[in-house]
C-alpha positions as CSV (number, residue, x, y, z in Angstrom):
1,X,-14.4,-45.7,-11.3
2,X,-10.8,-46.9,-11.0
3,X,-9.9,-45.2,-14.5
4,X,-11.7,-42.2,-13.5
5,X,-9.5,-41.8,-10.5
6,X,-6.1,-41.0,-11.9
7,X,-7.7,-38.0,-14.1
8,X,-9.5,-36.8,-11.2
9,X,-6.7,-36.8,-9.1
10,X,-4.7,-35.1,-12.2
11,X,-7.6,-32.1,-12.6
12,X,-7.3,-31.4,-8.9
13,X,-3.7,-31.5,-9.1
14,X,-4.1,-28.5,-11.5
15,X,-3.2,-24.8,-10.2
16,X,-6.4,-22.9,-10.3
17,X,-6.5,-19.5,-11.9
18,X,-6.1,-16.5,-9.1
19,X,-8.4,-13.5,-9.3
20,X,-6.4,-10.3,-9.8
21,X,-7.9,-7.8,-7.3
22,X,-7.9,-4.0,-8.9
23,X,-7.7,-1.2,-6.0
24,X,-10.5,1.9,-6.7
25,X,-7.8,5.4,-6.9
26,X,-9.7,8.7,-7.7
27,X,-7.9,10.3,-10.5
28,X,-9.0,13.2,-13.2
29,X,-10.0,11.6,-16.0
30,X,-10.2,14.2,-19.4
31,X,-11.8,13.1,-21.9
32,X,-11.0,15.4,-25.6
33,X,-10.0,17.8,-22.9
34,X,-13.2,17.8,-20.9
35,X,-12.9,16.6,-17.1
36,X,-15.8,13.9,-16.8
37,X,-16.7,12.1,-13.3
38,X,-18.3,9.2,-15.3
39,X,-16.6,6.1,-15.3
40,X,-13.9,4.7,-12.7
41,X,-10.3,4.4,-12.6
42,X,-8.4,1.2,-11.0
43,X,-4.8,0.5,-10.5
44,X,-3.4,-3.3,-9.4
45,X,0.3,-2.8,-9.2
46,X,2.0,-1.0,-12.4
47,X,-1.2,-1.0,-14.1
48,X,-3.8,1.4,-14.4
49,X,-7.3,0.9,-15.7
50,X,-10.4,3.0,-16.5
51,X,-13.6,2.0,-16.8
52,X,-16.0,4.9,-18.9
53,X,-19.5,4.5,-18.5
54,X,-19.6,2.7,-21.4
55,X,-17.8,0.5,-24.0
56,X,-14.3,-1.2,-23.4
57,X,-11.6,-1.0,-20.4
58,X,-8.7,1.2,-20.9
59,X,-5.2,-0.4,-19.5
60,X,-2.4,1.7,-18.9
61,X,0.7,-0.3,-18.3
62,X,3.1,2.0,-16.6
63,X,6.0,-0.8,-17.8
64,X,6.0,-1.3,-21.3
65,X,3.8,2.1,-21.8
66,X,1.5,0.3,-24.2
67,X,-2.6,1.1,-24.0
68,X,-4.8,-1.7,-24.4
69,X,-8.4,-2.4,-24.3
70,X,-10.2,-5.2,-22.8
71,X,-14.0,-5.9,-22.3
72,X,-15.0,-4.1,-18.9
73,X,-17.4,-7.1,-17.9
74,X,-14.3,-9.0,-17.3
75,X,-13.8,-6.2,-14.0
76,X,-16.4,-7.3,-11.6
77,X,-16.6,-4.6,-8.6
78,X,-17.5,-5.5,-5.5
79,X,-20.8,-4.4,-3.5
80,X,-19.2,-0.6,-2.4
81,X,-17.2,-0.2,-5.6
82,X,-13.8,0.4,-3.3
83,X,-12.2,-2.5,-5.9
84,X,-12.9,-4.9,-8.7
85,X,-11.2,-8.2,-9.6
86,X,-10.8,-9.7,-12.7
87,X,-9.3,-13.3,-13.8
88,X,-5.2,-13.5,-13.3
89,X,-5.0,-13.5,-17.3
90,X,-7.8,-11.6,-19.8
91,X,-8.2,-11.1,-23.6
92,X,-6.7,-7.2,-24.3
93,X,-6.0,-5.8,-27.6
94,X,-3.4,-3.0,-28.2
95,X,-4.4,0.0,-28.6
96,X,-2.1,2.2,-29.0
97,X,1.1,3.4,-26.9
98,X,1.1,6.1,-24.2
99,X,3.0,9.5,-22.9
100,X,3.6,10.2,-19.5
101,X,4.1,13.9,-18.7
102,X,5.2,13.0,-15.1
103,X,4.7,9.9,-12.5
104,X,1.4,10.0,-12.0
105,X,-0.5,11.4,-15.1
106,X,-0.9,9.2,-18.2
107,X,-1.9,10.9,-21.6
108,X,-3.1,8.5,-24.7
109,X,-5.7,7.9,-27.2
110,X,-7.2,11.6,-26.4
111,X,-7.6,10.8,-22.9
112,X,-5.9,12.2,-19.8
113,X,-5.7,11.1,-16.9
114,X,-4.2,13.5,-14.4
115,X,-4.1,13.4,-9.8
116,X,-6.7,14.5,-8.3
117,X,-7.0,18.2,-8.1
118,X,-9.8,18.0,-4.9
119,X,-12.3,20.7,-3.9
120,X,-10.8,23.3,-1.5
121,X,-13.7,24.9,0.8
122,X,-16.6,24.8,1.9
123,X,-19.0,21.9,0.2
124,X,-22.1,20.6,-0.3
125,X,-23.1,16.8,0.1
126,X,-24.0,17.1,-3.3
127,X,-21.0,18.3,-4.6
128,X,-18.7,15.8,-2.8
129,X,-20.8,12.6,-4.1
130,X,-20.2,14.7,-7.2
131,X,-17.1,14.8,-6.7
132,X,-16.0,11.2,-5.8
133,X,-19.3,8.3,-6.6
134,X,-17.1,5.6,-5.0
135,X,-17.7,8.0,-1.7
136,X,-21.6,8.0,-2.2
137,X,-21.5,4.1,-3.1
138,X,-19.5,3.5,0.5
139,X,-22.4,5.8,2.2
140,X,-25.4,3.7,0.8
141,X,-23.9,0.5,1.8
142,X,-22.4,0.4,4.9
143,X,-24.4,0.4,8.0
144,X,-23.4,2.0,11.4
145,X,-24.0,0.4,14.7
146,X,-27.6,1.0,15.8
147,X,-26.1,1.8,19.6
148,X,-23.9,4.6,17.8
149,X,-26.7,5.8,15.9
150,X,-28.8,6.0,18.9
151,X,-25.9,8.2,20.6
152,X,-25.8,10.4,18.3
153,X,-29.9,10.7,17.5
154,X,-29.9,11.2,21.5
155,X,-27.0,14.3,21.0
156,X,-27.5,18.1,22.8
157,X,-27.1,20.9,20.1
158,X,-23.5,20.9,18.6
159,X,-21.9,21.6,15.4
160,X,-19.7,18.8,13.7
161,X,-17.3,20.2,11.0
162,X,-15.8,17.4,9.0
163,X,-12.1,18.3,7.1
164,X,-11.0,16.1,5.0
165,X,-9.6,15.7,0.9
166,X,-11.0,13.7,-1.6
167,X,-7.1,12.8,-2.3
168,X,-6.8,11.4,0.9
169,X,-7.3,8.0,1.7
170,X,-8.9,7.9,5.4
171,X,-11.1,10.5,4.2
172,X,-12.3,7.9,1.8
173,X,-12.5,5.5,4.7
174,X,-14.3,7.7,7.2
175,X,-16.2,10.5,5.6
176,X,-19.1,8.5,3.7
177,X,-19.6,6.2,7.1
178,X,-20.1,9.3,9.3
179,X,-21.7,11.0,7.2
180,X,-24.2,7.7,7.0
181,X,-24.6,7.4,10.7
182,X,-25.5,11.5,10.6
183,X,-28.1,10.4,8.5
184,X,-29.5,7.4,10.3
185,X,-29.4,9.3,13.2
186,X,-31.8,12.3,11.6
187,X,-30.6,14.8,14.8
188,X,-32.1,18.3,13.8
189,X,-29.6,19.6,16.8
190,X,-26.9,18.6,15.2
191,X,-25.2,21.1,12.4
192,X,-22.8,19.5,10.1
193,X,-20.7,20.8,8.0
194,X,-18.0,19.8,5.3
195,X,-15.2,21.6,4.5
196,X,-12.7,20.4,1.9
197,X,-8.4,20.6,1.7
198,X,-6.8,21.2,-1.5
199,X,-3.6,19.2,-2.9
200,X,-0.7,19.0,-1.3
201,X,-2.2,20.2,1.6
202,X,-1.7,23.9,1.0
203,X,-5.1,25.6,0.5
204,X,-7.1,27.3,2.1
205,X,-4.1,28.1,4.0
206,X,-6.0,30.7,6.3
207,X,-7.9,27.7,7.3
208,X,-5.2,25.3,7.4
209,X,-3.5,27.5,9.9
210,X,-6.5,28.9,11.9
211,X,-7.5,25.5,12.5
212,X,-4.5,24.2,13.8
213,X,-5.0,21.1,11.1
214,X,-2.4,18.7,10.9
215,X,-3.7,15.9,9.2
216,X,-6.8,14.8,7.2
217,X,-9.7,13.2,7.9
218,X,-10.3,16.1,11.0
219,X,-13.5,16.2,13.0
220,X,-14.2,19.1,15.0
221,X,-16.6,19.2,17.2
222,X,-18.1,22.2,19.0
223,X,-21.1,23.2,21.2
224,X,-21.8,27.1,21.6
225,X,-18.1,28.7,20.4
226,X,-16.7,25.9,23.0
227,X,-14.6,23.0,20.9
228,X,-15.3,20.1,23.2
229,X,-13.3,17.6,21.0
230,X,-12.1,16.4,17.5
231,X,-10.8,13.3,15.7
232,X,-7.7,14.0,13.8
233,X,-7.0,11.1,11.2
234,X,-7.8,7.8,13.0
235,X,-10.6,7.0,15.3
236,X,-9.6,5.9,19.0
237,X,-12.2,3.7,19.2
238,X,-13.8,1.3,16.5
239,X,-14.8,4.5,14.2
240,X,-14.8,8.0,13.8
241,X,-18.9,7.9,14.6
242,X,-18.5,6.4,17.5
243,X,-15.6,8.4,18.7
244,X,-17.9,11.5,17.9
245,X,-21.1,10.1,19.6
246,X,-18.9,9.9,22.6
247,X,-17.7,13.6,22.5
248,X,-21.6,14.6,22.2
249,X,-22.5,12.7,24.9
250,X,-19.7,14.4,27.0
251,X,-17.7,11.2,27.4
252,X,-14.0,10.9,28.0
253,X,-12.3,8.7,25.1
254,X,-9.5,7.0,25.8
255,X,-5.5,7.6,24.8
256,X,-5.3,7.2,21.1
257,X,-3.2,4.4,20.3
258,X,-1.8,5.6,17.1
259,X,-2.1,4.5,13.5
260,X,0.5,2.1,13.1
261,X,0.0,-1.6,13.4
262,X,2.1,-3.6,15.4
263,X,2.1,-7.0,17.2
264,X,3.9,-8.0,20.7
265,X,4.8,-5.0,23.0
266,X,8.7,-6.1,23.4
267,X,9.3,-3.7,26.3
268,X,7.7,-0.5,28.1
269,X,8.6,1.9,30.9
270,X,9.5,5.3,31.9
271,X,12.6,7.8,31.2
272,X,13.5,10.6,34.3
273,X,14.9,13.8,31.6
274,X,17.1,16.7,33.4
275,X,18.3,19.2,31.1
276,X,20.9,21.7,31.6
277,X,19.5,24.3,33.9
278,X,17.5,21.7,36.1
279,X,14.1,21.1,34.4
280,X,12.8,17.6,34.5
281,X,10.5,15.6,32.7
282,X,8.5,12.1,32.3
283,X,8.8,10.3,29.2
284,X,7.0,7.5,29.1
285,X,7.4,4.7,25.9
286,X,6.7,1.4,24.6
287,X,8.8,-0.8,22.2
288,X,6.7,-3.0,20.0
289,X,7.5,-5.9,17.1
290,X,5.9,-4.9,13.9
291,X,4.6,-7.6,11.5
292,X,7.7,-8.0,9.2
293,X,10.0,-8.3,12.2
294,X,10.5,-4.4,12.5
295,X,10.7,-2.1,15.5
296,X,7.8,0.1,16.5
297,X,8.9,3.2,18.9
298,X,6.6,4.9,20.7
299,X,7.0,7.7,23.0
300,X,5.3,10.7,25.2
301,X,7.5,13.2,26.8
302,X,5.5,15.7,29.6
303,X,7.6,18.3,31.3
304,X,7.5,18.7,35.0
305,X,6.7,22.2,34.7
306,X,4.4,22.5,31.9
307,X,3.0,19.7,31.7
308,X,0.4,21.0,28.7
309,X,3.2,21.3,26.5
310,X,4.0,17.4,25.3
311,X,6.3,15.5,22.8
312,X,4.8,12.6,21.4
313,X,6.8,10.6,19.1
314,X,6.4,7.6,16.8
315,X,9.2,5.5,14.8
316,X,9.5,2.6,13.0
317,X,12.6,0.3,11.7
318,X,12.1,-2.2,9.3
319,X,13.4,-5.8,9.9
320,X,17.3,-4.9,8.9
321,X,17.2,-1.9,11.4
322,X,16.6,0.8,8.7
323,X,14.5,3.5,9.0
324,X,10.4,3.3,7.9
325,X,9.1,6.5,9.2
326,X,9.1,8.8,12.5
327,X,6.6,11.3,13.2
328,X,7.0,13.8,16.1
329,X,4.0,16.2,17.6
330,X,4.7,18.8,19.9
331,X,1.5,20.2,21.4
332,X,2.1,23.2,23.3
333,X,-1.6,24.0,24.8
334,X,-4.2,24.2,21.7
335,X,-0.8,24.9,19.0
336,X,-0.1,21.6,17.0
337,X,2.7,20.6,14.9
338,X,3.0,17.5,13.5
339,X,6.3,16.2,11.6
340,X,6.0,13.5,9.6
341,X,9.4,11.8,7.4
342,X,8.8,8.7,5.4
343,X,10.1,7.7,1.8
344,X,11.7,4.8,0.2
345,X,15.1,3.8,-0.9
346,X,15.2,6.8,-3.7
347,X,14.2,9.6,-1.2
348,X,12.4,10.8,1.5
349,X,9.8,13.1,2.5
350,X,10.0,15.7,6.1
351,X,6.5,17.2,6.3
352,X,5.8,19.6,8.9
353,X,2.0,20.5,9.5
354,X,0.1,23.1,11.6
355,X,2.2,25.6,12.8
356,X,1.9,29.4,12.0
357,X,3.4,28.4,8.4
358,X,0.9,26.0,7.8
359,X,2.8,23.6,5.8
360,X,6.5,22.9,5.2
361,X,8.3,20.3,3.1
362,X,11.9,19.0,2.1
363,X,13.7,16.1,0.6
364,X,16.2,14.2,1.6
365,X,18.2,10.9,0.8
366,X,17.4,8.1,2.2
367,X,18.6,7.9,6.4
368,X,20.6,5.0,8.0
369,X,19.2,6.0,11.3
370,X,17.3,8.1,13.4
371,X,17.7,10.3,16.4
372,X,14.6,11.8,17.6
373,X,13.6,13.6,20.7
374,X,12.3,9.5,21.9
375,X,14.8,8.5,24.1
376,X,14.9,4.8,22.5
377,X,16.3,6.0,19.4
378,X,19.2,7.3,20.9
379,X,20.3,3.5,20.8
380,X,19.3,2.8,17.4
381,X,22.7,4.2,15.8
382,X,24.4,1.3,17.6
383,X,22.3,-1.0,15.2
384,X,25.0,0.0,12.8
385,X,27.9,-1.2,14.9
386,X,30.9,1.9,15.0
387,X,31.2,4.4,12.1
388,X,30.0,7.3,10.2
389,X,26.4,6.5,9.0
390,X,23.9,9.3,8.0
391,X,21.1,10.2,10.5
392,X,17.6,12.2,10.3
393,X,17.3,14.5,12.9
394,X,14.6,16.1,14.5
395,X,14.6,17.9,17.4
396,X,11.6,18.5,20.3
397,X,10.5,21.9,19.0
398,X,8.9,19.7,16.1
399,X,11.3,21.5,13.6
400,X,12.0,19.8,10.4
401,X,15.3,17.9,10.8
402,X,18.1,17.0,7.9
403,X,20.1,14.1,7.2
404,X,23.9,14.4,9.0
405,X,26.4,12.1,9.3
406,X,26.2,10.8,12.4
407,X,29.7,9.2,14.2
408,X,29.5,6.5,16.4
409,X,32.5,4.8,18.2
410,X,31.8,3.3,21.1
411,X,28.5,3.9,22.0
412,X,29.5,7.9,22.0
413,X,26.8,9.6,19.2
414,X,27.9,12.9,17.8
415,X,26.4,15.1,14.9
416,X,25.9,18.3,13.7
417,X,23.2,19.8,16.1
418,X,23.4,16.6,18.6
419,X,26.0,14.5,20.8
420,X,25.9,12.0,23.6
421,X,27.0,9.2,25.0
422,X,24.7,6.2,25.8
423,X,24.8,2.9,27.6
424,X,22.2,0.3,26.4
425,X,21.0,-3.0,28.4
426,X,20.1,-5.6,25.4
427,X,20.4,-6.5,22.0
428,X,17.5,-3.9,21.3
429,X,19.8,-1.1,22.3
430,X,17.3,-0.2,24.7
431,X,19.2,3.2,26.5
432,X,19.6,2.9,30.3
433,X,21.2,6.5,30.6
434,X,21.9,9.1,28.0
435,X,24.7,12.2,28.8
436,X,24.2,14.7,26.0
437,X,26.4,17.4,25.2
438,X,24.9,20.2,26.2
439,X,24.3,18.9,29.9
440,X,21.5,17.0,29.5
441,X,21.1,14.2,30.9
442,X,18.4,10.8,30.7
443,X,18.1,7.9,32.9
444,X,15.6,5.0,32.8
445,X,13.5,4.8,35.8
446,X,11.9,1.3,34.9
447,X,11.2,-1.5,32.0
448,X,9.0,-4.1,32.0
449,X,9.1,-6.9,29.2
């Protein structure tokens, strides 16, 4: 046993192989020109694989732009097929090299593979599982909570008209499990229909528009010609069933928290906003930590006088203070618009959904900082110290902003459409008063850490 030992000790001293884990991504796939639903396609990093109903694995690596094939019992899918692993390090052979026509279509060995062009319209069940399998393989095995089930089983007449893409990827989370609880439930009162977005957002644009959609997944849920409620994106409770059941049932759901994680609230409290000819308003906010040592802002402006007409705002900075994302809805009764700018270090993205246009979109380089109708991010220039530092603006009316160079000497902020002077309290440039240029004028009423 005591020559056994140093061996053993040796084996378990060995590193053990990881599993690489392979993500399910709906794409295209043409196959001698014909579009085919068969089969799956994968992607783990700069990698992506498909799996045809039969025969090898096809690997596309995106870095060295060879194709290789590799047995497909070496990808084991989970129960859902939503992702496969395989072991860190596989048998392949080369197959060949291949072309691709832009960043996300990859063209070799007589096979295509091209985004997702989804269904725009009206759709059947049928056609959707037709559509996207991995969908119909999340409906057959998850299972709702019975009490949500029984809510919905116990529902008055309504209609329930679930928007969403196949493109998008909480569609993919929420669709198949509503759709599942619909099912368990077995409500003859309830009418459900699906209706389906196109790429990019753009079609049907009638619909888009009449609507008032801003984002995908969007439940709508009526009784008579009365909408009593929808879900737009994320659920405000656990899911989007039970957030449903609980319109049906007539109950009140509470404020939705918004989509972005975040972990200890770092501050909170509430703003007093004057502008130039004497109309006030209440902005209440919170300042959160984020996971990688970020900032999360988030915000809610109501005006004194017409109070249905709010400014919600969310923002994010990453650890070094540099932008991640902000996203501003003004709702002005049942009108909508949603502006949304994120990107990486190449470029950025300004989305605007929902208003009469329906959709509009820019680019733009990469920000330093941001200045947003929240009145915390009128400190976040200071991150930056004094200087000229560019700065995506967007102003309250939910309008696309641009990138301007912002100047900042002295805690005095001044850009093309915006200027102000602020006075912060802490290291988090949180603003105690703000003095803009035209008159207005911002003054914290209270914080709480």
């Amino acid at each position: 046993m005591r020559r056994l030992l140093p061996a053993l000790l040796l084996l378990a001293a060995l590193p053990v192989s990881a599993n690489l884990k392979w993500n399910d991504t709906l794409r295209d796939v043409y196959v001698h020109g014909t579009l085919t639903r068969e089969g799956q396609t994968l992607v783990n990093e700069h990698r992506l694989a498909y799996l045809p109903p039969r025969g090898d694995a096809w690997i596309f690596d995106r870095d060295t732009r060879e194709l290789l094939s590799a047995d497909r019992a070496l990808f084991t899918l989970n129960e859902d097929r939503t992702s496969a692993t395989t072991p860190d390090t596989f048998p392949t052979q080369r197959a060949g090299t291949f072309a691709m026509p832009d960043d996300s279509s990859y063209l070799g060995n007589d096979v295509l593979i091209y985004p997702h062009q989804s269904h725009a319209g009206p759709m059947s069940e049928e056609t959707l599982w037709a559509t996207a399998p991995v969908w119909k393989s999340i409906h057959d095995h998850y299972t709702p909570d019975a009490a949500v089930v029984e809510k919905l089983r116990a529902a008055k007449p309504a209609r329930v008209t679930i928007v969403f893409a196949t493109w998008c990827g909480d569609s993919k989370r929420a669709v198949p499990r509503l759709l599942k609880a619909l099912h368990e439930a077995n409500n003859p009162l309830l009418q459900v229909d699906l209706y389906g977005i196109g790429p990019e957002f753009l079609s049907p644009i009638d619909y888009v528009r009449d609507q008032r959609l801003t984002n995908v997944p969007t439940m709508i849920v009526e009784r008579g010609r009365n909408e009593i409620g929808r879900v737009v994106e994320t659920p405000v409770t656990a899911t989007v069933e039970q957030d449903v059941a609980m319109m049906l049932a007539g109950e009140t759901l509470p404020a939705h928290p918004g989509r972005y994680e975040r972990k200890a609230l770092l501050a909170s409290g509430h703003y007093a906003h004057r502008n130039a000819r004497g109309e006030t308003a209440t902005e209440t906010w919170e300042l959160w930590e984020t996971k990688d040592g970020g900032l999360l802002a988030h915000s809610l402006i109501v005006p004194a006088k017409t109070p249905t007409t709010t400014i919600e705002t969310f923002a994010g900075l990453d650890a070094h203070r540099a932008p991640d994302f902000a996203e501003v809805t003004r709702r002005d009764g049942d009108h909508v618009v949603r502006t949304r700018a994120y990107g990486d270090k190449a470029k950025w993205t300004v989305r605007a959904r929902g208003d009469e246009r329906g959709l509009v979109e820019q680019t733009c380089c990469p920000p330093k900082t941001l200045l947003l109708p929240a009145t915390l991010t009128f400190g976040w220039p200071l991150f930056h110290g004094d200087g000229e530092i560019d700065a995506l603006v967007m102003d309250s009316s939910g309008a696309i902003g641009a990138v301007e160079t912002a100047k900042v000497a002295k805690q005095t902020v001044a850009a093309r459409t915006i200027g102000y002077k602020v006075r912060t309290d802490s290291a988090l440039h949180v603003p105690v008063s703000v003095k803009l240029a035209d008159g207005s004028e911002r003054r914290l009423l209270d914080i709480k850490r």
